[in-house]
N, CA, C and O atoms as a Tinker XYZ file with bonds, in Angstrom:
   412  protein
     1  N    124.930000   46.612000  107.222000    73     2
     2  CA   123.493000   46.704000  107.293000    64     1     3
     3  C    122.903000   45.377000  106.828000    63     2     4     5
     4  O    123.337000   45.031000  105.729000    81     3
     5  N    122.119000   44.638000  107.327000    73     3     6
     6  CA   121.299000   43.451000  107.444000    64     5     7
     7  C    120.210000   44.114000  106.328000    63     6     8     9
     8  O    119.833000   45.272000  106.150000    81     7
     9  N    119.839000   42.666000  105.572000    73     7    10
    10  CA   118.869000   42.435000  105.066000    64     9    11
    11  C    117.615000   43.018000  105.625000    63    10    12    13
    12  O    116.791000   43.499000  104.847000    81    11
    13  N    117.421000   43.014000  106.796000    73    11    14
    14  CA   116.312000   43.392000  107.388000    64    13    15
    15  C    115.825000   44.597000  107.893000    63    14    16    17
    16  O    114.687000   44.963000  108.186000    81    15
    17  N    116.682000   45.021000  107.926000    73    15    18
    18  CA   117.248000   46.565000  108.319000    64    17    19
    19  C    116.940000   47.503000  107.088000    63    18    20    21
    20  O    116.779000   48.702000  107.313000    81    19
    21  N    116.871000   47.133000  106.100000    73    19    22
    22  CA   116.733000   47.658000  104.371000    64    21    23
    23  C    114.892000   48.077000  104.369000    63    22    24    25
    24  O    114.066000   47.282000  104.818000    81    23
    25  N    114.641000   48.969000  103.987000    73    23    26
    26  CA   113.347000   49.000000  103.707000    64    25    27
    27  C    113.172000   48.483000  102.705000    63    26    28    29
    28  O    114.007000   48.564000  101.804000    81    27
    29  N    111.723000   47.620000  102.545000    73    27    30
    30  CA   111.345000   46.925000  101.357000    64    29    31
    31  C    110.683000   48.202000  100.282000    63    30    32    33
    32  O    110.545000   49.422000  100.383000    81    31
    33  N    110.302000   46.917000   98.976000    73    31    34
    34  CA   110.038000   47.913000   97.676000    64    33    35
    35  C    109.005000   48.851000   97.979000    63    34    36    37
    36  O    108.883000   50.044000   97.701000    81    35
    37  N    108.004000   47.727000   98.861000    73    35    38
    38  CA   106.452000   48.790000   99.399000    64    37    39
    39  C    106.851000   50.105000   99.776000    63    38    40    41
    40  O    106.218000   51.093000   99.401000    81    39
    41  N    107.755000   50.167000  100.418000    73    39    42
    42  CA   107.599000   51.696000  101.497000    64    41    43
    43  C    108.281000   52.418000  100.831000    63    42    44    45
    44  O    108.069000   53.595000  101.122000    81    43
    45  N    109.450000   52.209000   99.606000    73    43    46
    46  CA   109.954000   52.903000   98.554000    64    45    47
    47  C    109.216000   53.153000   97.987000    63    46    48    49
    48  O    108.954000   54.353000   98.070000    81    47
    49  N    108.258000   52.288000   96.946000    73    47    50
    50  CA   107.478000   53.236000   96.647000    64    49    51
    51  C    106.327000   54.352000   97.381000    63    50    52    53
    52  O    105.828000   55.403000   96.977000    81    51
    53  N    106.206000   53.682000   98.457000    73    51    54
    54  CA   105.106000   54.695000   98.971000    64    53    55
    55  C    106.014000   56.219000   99.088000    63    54    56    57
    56  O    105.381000   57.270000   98.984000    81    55
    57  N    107.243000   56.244000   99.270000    73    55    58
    58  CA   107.824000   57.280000   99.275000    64    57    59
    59  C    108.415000   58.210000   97.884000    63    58    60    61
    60  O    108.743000   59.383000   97.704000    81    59
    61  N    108.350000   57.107000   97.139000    73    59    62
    62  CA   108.084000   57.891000   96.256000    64    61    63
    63  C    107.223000   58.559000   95.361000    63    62    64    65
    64  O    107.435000   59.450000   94.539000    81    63
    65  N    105.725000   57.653000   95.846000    73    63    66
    66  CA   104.703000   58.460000   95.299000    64    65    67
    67  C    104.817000   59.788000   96.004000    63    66    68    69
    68  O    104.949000   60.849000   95.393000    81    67
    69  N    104.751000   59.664000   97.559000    73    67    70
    70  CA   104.695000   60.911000   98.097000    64    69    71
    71  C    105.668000   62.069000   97.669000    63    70    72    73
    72  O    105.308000   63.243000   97.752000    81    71
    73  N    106.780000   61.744000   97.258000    73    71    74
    74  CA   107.766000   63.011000   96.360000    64    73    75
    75  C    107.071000   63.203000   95.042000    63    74    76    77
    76  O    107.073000   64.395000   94.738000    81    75
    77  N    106.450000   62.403000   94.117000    73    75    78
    78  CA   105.943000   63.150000   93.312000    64    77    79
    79  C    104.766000   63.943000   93.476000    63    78    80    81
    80  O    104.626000   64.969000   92.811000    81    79
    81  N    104.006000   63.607000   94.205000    73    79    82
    82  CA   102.430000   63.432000   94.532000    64    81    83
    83  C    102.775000   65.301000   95.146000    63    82    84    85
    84  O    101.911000   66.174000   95.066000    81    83
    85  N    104.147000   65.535000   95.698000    73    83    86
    86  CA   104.059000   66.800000   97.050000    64    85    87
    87  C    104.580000   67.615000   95.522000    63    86    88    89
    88  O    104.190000   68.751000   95.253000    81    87
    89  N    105.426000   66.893000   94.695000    73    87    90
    90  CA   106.274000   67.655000   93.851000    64    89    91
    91  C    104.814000   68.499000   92.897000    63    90    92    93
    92  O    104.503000   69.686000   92.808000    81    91
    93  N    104.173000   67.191000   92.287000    73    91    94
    94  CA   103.384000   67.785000   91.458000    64    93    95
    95  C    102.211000   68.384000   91.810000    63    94    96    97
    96  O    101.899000   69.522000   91.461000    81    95
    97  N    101.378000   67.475000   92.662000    73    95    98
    98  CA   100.297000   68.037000   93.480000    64    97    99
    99  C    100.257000   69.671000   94.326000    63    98   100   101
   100  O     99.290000   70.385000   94.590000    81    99
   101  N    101.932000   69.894000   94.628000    73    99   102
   102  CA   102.179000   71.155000   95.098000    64   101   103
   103  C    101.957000   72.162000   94.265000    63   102   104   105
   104  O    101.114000   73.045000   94.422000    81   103
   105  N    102.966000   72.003000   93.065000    73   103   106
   106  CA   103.078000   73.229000   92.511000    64   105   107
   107  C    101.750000   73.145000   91.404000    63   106   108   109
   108  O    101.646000   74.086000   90.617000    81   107
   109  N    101.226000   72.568000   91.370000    73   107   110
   110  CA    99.337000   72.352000   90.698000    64   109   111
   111  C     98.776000   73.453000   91.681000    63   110   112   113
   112  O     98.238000   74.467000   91.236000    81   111
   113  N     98.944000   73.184000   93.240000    73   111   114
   114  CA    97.815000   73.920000   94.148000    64   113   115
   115  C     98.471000   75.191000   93.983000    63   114   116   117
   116  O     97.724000   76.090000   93.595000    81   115
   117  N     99.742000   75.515000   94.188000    73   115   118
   118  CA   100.216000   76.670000   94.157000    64   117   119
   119  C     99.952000   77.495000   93.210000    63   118   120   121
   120  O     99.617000   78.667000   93.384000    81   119
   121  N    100.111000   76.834000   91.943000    73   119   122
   122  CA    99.981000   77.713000   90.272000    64   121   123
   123  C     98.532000   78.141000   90.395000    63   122   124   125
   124  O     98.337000   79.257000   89.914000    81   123
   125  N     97.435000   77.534000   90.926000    73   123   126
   126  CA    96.057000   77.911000   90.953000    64   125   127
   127  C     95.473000   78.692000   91.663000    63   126   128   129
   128  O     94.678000   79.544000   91.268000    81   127
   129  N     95.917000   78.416000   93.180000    73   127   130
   130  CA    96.297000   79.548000   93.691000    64   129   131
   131  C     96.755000   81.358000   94.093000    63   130   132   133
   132  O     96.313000   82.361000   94.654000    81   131
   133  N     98.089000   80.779000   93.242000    73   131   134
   134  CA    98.262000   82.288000   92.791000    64   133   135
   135  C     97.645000   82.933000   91.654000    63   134   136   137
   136  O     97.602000   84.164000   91.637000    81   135
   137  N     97.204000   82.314000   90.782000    73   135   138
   138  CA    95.956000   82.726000   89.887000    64   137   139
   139  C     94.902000   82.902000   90.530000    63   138   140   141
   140  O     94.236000   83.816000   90.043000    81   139
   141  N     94.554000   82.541000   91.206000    73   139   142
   142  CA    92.764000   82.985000   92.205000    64   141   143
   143  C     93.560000   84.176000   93.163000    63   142   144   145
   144  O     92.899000   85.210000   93.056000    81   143
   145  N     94.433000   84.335000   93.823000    73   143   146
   146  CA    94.802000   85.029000   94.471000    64   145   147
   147  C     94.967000   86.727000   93.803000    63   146   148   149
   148  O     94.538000   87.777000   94.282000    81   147
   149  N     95.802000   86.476000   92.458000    73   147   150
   150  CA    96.340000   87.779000   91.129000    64   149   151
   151  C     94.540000   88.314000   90.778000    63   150   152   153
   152  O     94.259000   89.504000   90.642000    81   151
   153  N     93.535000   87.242000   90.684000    73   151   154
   154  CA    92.240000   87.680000   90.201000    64   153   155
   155  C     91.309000   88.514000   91.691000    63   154   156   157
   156  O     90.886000   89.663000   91.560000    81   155
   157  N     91.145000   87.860000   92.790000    73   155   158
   158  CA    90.428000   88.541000   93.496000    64   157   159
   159  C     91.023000   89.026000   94.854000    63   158   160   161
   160  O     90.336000   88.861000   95.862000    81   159
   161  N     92.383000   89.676000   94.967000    73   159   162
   162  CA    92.750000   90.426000   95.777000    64   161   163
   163  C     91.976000   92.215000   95.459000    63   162   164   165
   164  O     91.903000   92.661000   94.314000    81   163
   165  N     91.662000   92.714000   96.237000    73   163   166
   166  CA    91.177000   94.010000   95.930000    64   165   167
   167  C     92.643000   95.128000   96.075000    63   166   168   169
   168  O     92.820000   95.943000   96.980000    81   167
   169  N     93.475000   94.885000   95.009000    73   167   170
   170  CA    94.973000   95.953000   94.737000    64   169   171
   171  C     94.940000   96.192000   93.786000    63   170   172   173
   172  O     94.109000   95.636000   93.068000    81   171
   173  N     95.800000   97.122000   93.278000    73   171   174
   174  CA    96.306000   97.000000   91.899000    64   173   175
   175  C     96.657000   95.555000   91.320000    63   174   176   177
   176  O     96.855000   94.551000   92.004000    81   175
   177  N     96.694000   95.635000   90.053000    73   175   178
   178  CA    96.673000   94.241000   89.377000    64   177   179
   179  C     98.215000   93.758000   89.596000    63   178   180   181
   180  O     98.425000   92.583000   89.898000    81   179
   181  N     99.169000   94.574000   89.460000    73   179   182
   182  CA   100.594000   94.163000   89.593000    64   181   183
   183  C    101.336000   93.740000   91.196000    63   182   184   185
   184  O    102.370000   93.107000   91.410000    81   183
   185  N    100.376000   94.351000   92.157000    73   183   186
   186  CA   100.394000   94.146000   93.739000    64   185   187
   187  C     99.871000   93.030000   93.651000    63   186   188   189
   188  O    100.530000   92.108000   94.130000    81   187
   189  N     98.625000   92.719000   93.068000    73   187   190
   190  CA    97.579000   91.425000   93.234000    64   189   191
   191  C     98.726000   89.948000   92.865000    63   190   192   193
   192  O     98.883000   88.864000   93.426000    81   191
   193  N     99.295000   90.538000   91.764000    73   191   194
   194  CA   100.046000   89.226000   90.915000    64   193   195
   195  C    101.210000   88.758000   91.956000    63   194   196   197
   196  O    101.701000   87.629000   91.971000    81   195
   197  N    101.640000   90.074000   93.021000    73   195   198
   198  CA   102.846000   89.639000   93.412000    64   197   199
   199  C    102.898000   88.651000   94.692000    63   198   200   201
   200  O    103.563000   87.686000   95.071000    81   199
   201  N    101.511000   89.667000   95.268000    73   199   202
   202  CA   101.480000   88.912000   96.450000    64   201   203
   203  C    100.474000   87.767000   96.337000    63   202   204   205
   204  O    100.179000   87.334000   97.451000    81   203
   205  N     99.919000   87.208000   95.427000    73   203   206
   206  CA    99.665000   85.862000   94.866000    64   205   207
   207  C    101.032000   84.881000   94.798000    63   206   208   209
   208  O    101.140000   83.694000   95.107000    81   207
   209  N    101.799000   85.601000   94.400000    73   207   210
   210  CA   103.166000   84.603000   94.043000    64   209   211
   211  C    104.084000   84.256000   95.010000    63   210   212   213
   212  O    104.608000   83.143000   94.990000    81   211
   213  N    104.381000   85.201000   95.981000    73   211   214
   214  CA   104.717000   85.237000   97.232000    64   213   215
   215  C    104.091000   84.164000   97.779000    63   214   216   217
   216  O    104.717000   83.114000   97.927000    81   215
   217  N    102.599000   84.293000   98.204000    73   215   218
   218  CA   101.933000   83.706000   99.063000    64   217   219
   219  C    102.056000   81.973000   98.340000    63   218   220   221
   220  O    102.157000   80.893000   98.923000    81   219
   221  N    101.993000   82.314000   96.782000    73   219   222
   222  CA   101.859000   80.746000   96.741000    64   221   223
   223  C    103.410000   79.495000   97.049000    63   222   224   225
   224  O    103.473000   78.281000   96.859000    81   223
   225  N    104.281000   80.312000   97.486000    73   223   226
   226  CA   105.588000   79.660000   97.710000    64   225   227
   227  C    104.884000   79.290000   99.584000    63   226   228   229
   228  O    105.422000   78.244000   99.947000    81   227
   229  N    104.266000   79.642000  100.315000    73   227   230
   230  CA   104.054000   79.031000  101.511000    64   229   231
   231  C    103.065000   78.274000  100.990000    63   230   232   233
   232  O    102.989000   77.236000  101.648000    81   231
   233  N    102.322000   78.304000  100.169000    73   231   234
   234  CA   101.144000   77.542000  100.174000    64   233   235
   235  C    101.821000   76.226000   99.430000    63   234   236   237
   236  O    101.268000   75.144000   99.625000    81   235
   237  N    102.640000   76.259000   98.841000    73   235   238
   238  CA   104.254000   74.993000   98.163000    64   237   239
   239  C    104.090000   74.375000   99.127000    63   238   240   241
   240  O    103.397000   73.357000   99.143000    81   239
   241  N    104.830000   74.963000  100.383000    73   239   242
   242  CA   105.915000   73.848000  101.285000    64   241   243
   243  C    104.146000   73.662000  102.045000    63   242   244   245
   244  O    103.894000   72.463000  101.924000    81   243
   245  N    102.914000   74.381000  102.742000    73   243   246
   246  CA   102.421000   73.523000  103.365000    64   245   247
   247  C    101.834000   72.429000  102.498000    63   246   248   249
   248  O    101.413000   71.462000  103.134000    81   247
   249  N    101.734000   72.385000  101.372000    73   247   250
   250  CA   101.242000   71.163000  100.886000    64   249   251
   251  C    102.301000   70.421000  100.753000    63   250   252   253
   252  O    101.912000   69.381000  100.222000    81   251
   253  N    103.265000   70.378000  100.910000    73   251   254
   254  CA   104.278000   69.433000  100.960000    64   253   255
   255  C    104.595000   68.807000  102.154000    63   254   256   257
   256  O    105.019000   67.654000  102.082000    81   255
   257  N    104.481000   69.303000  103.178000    73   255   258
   258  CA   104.259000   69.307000  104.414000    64   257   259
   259  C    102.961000   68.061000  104.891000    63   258   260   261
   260  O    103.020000   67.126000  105.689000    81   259
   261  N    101.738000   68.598000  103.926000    73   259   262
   262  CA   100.687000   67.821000  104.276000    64   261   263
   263  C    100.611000   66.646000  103.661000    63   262   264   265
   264  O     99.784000   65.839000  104.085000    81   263
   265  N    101.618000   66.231000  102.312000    73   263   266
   266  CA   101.461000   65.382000  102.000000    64   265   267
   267  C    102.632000   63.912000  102.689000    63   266   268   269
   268  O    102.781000   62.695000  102.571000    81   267
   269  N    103.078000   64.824000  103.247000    73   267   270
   270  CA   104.270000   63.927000  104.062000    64   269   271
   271  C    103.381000   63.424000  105.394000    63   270   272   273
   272  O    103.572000   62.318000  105.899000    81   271
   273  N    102.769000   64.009000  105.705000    73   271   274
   274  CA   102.067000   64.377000  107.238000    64   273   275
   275  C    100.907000   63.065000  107.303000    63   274   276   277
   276  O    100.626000   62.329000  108.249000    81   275
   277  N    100.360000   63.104000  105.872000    73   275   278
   278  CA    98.830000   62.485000  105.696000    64   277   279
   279  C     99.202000   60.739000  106.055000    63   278   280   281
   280  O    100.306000   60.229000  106.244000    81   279
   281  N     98.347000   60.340000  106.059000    73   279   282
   282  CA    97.857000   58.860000  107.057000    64   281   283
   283  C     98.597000   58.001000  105.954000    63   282   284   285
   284  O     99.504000   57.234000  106.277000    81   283
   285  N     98.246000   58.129000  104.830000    73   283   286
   286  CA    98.212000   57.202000  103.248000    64   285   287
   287  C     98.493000   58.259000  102.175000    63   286   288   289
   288  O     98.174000   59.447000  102.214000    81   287
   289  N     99.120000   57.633000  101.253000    73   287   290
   290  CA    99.002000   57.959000   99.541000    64   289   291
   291  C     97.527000   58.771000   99.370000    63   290   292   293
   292  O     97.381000   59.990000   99.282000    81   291
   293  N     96.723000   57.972000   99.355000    73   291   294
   294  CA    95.571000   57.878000   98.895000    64   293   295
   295  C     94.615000   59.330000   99.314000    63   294   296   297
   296  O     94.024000   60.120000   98.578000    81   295
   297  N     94.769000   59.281000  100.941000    73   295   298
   298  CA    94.109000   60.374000  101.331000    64   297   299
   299  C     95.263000   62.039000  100.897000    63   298   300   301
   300  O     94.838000   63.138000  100.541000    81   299
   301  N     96.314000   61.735000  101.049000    73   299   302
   302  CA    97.047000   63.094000  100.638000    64   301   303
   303  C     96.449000   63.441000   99.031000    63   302   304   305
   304  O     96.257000   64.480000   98.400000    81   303
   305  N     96.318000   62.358000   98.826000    73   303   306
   306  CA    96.040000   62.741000   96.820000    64   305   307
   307  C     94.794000   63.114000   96.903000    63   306   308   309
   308  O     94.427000   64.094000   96.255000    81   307
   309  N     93.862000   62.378000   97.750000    73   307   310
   310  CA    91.916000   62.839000   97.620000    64   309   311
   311  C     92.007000   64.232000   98.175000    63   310   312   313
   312  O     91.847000   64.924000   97.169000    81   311
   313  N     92.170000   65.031000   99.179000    73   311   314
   314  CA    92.625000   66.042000   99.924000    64   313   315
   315  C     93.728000   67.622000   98.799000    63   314   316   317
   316  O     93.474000   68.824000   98.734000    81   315
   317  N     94.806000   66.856000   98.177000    73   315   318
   318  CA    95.307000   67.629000   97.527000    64   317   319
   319  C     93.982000   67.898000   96.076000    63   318   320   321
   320  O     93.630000   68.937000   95.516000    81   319
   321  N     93.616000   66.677000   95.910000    73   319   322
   322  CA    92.519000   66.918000   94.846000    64   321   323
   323  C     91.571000   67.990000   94.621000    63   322   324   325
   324  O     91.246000   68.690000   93.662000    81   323
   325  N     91.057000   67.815000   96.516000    73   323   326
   326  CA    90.095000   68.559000   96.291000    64   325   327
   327  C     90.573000   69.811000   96.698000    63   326   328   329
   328  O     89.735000   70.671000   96.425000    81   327
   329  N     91.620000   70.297000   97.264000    73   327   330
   330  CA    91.741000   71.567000   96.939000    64   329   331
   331  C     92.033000   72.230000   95.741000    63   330   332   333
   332  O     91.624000   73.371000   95.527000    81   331
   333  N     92.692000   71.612000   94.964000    73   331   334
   334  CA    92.613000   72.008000   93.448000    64   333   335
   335  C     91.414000   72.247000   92.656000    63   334   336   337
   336  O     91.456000   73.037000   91.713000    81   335
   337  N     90.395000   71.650000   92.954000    73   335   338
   338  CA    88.938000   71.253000   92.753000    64   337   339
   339  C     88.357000   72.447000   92.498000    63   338   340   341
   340  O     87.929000   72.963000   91.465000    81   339
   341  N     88.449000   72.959000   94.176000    73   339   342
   342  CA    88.012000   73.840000   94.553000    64   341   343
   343  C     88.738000   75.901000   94.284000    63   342   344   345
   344  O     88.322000   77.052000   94.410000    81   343
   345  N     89.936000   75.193000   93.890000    73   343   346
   346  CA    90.505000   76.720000   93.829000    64   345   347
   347  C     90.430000   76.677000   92.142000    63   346   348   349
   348  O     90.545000   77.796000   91.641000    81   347
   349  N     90.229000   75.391000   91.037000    73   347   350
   350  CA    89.521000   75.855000   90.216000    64   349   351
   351  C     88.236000   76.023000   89.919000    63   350   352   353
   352  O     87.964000   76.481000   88.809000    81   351
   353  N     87.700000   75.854000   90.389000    73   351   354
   354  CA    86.267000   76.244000   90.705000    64   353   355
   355  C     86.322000   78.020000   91.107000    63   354   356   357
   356  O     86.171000   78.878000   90.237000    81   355
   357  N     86.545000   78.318000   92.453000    73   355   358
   358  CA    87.247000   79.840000   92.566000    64   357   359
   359  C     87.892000   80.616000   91.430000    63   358   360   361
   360  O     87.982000   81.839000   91.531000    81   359
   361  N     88.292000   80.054000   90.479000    73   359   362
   362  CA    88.922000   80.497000   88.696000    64   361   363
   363  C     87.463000   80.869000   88.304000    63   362   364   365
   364  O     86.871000   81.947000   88.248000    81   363
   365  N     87.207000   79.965000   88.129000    73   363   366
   366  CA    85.557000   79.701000   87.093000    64   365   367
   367  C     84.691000   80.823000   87.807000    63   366   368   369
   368  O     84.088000   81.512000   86.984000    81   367
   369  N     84.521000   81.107000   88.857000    73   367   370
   370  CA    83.595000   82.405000   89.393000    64   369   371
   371  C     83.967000   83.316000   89.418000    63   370   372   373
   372  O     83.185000   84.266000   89.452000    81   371
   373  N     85.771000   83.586000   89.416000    73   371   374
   374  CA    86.239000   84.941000   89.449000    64   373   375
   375  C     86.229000   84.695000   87.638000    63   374   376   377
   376  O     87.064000   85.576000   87.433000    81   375
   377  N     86.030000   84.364000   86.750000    73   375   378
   378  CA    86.183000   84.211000   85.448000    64   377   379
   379  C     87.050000   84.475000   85.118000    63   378   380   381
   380  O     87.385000   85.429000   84.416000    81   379
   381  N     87.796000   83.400000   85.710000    73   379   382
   382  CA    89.224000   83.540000   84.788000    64   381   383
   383  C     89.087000   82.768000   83.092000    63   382   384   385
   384  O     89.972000   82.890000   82.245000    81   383
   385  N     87.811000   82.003000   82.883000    73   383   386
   386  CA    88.157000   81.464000   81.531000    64   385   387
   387  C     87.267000   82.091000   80.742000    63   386   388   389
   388  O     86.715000   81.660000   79.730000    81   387
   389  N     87.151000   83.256000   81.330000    73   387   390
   390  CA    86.524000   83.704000   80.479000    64   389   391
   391  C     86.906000   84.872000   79.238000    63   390   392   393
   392  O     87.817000   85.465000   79.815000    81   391
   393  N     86.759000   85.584000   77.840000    73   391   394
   394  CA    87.613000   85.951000   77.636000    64   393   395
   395  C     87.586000   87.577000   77.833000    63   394   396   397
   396  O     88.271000   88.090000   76.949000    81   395
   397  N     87.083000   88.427000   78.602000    73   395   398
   398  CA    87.270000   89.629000   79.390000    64   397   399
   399  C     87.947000   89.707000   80.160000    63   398   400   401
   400  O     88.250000   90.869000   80.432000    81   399
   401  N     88.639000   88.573000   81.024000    73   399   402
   402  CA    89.833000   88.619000   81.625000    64   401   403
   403  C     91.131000   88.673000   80.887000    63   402   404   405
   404  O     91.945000   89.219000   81.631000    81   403
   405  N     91.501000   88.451000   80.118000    73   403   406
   406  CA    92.570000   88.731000   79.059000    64   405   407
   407  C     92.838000   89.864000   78.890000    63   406   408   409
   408  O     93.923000   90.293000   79.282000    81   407
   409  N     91.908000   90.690000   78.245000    73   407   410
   410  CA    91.983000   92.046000   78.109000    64   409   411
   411  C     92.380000   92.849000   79.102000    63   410   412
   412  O     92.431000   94.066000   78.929000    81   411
């Protein structure tokens, strides 16, 4: 294999932001997720939790998926952002921080 033939440091790292970025950025959207999912499914609470958890293992790989997929670093991270943004935000109205949800 030629010198040239080698990918340079740039595109290593760009690949490896994207493994952390899918690694962490994933299971961030997922964990929040299945918490908004366990809070406002209309089931029992133990049905609610499961199929939150279930569901958030597809909601894993498509964000992993999307972060491989996306144009740049930059936009997969603004994009993964704001869905996190937004599904904690979805916490905050189903009140999850609040402390009557505990109980």
């Amino acid at each position: 294999m030629s010198a040239r033939s080698m990918p340079g440091l740039t595109y290593r790292l760009a690949v490896a932001g994207r493994v952390v970025l899918a690694a962490v950025g994933g299971y961030g959207v997922a964990a929040l997720s299945a918490a908004l999912l366990a809070l406002i499914l209309p089931m029992a609470r133990s049905e609610a939790v499961s199929t939150g958890t279930l569901a958030s293992f597809a909601i894993m790989a498509g964000a992993v998926v999307w972060v491989f997929a996306a144009r740049n670093l930059a936009r997969a991270a603004l994009v993964l952002g704001g869905v996190a943004a937004l599904l904690a935000g979805g916490l905050w109205l189903a009140g999850a921080f609040s402390a009557a949800v505990a109980s």
